[in-house]
C-alpha positions as CSV (number, residue, x, y, z in Angstrom):
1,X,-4.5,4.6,-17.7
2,X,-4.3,5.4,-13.5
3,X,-6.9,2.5,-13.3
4,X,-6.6,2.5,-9.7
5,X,-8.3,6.3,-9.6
6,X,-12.0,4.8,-10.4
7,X,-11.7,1.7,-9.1
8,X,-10.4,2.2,-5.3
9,X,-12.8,4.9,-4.7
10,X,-15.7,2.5,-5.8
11,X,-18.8,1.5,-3.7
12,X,-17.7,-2.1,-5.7
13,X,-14.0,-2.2,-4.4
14,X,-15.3,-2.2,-1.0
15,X,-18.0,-4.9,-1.6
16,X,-15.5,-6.8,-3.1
17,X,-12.8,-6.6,-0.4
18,X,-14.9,-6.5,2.4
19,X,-13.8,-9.7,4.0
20,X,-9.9,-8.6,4.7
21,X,-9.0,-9.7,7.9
22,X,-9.0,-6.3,9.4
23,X,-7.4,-8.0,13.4
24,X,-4.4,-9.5,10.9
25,X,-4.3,-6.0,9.5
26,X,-4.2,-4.1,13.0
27,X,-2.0,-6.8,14.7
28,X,0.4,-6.4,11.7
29,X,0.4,-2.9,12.7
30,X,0.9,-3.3,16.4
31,X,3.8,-5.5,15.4
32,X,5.3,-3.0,13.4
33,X,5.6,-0.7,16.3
34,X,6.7,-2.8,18.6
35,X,9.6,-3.3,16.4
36,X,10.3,0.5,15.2
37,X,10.0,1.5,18.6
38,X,8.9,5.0,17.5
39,X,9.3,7.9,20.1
40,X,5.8,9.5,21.0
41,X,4.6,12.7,19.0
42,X,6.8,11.9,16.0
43,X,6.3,12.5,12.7
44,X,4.4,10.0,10.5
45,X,3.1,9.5,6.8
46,X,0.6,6.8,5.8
47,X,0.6,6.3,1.6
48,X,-2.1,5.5,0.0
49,X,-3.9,5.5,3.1
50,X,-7.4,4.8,1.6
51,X,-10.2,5.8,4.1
52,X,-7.8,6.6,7.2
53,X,-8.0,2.7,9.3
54,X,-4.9,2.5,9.9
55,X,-3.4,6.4,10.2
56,X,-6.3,6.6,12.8
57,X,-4.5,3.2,14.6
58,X,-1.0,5.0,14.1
59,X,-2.4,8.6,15.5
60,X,-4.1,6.6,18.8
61,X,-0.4,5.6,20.1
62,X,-0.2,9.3,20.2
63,X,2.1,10.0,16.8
64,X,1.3,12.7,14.7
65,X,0.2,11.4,11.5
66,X,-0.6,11.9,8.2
67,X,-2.4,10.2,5.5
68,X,-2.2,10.9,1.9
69,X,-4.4,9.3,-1.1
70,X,-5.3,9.9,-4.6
71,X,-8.7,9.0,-4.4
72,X,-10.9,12.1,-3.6
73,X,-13.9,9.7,-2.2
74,X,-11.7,7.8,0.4
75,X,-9.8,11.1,1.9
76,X,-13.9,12.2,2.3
77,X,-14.5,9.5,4.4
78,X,-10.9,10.0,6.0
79,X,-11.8,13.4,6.9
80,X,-14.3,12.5,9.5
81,X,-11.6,11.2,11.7
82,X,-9.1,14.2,11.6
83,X,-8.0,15.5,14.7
84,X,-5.2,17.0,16.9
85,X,-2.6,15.0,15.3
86,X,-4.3,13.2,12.5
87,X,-4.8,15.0,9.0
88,X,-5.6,14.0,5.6
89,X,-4.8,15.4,1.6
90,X,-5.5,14.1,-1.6
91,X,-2.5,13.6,-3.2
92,X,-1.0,11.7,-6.2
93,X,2.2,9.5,-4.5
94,X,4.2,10.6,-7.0
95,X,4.9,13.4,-6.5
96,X,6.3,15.5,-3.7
97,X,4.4,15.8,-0.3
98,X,6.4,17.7,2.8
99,X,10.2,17.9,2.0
100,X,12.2,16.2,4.8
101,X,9.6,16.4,7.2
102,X,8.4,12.7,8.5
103,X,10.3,11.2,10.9
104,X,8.5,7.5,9.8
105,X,6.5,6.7,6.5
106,X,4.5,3.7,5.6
107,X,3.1,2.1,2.6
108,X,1.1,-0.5,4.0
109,X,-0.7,-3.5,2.2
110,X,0.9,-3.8,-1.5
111,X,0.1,0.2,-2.7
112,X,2.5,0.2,-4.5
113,X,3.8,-1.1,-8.1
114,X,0.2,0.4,-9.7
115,X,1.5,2.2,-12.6
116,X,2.2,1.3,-16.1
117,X,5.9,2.6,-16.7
118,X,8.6,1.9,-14.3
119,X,9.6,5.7,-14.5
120,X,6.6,6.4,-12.6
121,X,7.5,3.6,-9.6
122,X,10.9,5.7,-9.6
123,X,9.0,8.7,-9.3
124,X,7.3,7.6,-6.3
125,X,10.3,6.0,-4.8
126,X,12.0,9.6,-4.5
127,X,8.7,11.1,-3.6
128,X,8.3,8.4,-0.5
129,X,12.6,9.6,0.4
130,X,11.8,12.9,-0.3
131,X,9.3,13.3,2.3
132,X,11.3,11.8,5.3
133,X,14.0,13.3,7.8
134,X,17.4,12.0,7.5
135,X,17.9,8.3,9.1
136,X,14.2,8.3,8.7
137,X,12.4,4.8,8.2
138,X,10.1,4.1,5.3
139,X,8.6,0.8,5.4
140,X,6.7,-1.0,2.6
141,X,4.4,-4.2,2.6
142,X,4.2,-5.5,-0.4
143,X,3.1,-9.2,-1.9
144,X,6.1,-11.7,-2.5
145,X,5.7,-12.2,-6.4
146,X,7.1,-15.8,-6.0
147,X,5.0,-16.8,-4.0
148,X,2.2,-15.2,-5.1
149,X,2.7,-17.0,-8.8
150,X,3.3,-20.5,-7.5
151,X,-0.8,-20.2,-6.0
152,X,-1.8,-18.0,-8.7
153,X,-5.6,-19.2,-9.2
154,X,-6.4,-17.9,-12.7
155,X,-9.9,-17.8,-12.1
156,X,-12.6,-17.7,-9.6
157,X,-16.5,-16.1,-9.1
158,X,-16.7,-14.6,-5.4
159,X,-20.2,-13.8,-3.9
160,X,-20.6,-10.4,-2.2
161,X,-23.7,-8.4,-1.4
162,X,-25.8,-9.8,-4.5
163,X,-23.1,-8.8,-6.7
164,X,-21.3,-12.3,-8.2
165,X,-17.9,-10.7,-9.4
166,X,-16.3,-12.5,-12.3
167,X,-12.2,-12.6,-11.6
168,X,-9.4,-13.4,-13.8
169,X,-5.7,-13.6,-13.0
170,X,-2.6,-13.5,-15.6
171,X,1.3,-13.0,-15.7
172,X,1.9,-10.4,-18.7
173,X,4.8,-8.0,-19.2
174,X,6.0,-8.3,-15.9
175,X,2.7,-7.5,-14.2
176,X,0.0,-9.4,-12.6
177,X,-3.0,-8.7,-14.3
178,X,-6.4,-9.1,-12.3
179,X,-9.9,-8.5,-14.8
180,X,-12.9,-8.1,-12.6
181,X,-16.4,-8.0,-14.7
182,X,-19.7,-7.9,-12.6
183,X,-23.1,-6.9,-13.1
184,X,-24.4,-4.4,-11.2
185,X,-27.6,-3.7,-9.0
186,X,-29.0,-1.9,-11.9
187,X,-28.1,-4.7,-14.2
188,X,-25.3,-3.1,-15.9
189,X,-21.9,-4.8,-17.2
190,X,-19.1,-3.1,-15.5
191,X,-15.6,-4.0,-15.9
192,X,-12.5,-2.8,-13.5
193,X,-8.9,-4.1,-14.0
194,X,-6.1,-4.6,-11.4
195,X,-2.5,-4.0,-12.8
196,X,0.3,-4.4,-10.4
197,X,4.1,-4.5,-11.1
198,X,5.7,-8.1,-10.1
199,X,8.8,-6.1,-8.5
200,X,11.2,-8.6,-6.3
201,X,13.8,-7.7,-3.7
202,X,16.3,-7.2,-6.0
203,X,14.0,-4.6,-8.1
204,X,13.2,-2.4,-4.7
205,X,16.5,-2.7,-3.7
206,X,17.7,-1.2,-6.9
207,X,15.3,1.5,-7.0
208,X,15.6,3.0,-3.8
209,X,19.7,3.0,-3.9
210,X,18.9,5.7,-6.5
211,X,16.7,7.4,-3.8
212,X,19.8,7.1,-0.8
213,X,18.2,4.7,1.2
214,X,19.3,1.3,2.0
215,X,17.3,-2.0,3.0
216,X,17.7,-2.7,6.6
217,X,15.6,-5.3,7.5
218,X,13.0,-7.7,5.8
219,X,10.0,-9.3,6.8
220,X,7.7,-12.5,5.6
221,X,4.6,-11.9,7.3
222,X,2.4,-9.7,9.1
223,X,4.0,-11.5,12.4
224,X,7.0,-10.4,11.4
225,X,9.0,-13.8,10.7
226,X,12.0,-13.5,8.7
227,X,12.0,-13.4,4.8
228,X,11.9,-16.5,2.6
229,X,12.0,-15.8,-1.1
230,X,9.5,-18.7,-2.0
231,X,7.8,-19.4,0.8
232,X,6.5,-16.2,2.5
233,X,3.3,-15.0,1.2
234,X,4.2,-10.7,2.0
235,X,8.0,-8.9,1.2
236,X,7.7,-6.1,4.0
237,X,11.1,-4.2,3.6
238,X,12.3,-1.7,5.8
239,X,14.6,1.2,4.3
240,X,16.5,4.1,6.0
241,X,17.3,7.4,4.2
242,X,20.9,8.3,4.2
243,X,21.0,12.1,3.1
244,X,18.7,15.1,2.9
């Protein structure tokens, strides 16, 4: 099932996640552009964009941007900050969104690797190419499964706004499996699970060769320090499409 439909839409996910250190997030941003060097007006695409944070940040430099999400609830609340050059859609990542059109795309903050069958990543891997011009950069941020196994903590009970959220962790079928059972304010059992692909490198390097684009640069961290396959805790790859 697309779990994540429910779930990031949920007045939970956002009591749960709520203490995300949104100045790493922005700085990571700021970083990002500094880097890309981007000319002004151009073309972007934020996906999965959730409610809009960081398109907005994007569209203040003065880029025309656009955000793009499946859930319904967070492109309502993105919608309140459309402007000039800053619009929002619902829209399913895998498939097709404005043919050759971005001049930049990002997928910031591991949304990616959600579904269930990998025909479905590939899907979105030609969507993401699909939507750019050519020599267009795509750049993704997702977690370093390496790393992210050797600290795995199977189990933990976080605190957050009288709700006491019950969290498991696993490794199963190449995926890292996250269970979250709470009780709610109206003393209800509720039950949400996190499934997320444990793609390496290698796996994203393969999968966007089928789309024409190549790897051009990696990252570590959200200060951009250079990749270390054990020791950084984020893979941020930057690809750039080859052909229309």
């Amino acid at each position: 099932m697309d779990w994540f439909k429910n779930w990031f839409g949920s007045h939970y996910y956002k009591i749960l996640y709520q203490n995300r250190d949104e100045f790493e997030a922005q700085e990571f941003v700021e970083n990002l552009l500094n880097y890309l060097q981007p000319r002004l007006g151009c073309s972007m695409l934020d996906i999965a964009c959730g409610e809009g944070r960081f398109a907005k940040q994007l569209a203040e430099h003065g880029f025309d941007v656009t955000g793009i999400d499946i859930s319904i609830e967070s492109i309502d609340t993105a919608l309140t900050f459309e402007s000039d050059n800053l619009h929002f859609f619902t829209q399913d990542m895998r498939f097709p969104f404005y043919i050759n059109y971005f001049d930049y795309a990002f997928n910031f903050f591991t949304s990616f690797g959600y579904f269930a069958h990998d025909r479905d990543h590939l899907l979105a891997a030609k969507s993401f190419a699909a939507s750019l011009k050519v020599n267009g950069i795509l750049v993704i941020d997702y977690l370093n499964f390496d790393y992210v196994l050797a600290n795995l903590v199977p189990e933990e009970t976080i605190e957050r706004d009288g709700c006491t959220f019950n969290i498991k962790r696993k490794l199963e079928r190449k995926h890292i499996i996250k269970e979250i059972s709470f009780t709610d304010a109206e003393n209800k059992l509720r039950n949400y699970t996190e499934t997320l692909a444990a793609f390496t490198l290698s796996d994203f390097i393969k999968m966007f060769k089928l789309t024409d684009m190549s790897l051009i640069s990696t990252f570590g961290d959200y200060k951009l320090v250079p990749y270390h396959p054990v020791d950084s805790p984020r893979l941020i790859m930057v690809f750039k499409k080859k052909y229309a």
